[in-house]
Residue, then its C-alpha position, 0 to 999 in steps of 0.5 A: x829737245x833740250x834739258x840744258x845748254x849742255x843736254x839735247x836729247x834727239x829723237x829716235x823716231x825718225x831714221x836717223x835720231x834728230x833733234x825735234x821741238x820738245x811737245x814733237x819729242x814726247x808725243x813721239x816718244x809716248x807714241x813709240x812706248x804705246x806701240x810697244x806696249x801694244x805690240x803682241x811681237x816685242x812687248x812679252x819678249x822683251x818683259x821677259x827678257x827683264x826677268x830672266x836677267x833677274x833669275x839669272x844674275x840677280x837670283x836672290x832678290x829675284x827669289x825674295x820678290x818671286x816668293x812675295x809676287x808670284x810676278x814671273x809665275x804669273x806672268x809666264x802662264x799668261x804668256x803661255x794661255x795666249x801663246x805670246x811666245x815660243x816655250x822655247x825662249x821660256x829659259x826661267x825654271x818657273x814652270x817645271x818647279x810647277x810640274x816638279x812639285x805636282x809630280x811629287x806632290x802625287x807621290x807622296x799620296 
């Protein structure tokens, strides 16, 4: 598939990239991403790993959006609920801050 003259883009779908006709390139590539979106194994994962990049090299824009959205909280007791992945690749501190403030939240009755 091509932009331009000076852009081709290859299509990943195969072994190894090619170049294919423009309506083949996007069916394959919307077929890729529904596989991905659809995929208990990589999609959670991978979301995740957006996250945690946020947490950790973006942090206060991630806490301005977390404290509006609650999307990373959300998002990892989903995941959690379903066991779409091991708590052990859970590196964001969302839910010992759950823990932490009911703990203390119980001693302060």
């Amino acid at each position: 598939m091509t932009a331009t003259e000076q852009w081709i883009f290859l299509c990943a779908a195969h072994k190894t990239p090619k170049e294919c006709p423009a309506i083949d390139y996007t069916r394959h590539t919307l077929d890729g991403a529904a596989c991905l979106l659809n995929s208990n194994k990589y999609f959670p994962s991978r979301i995740y790993r957006i996250f945690s990049h946020a947490y950790f090299h973006h942090r206060q824009i991630f806490d301005e959006y977390e404290n509006e959205t609650f999307l990373c909280h959300r998002f990892t007791k989903f995941v959690m609920k379903y066991n779409l992945m091991s708590k052990d690749n859970l590196i964001v501190p969302i839910l010992e801050e759950e823990v932490q403030n009911s703990v203390s939240g119980e001693s302060e009755a």
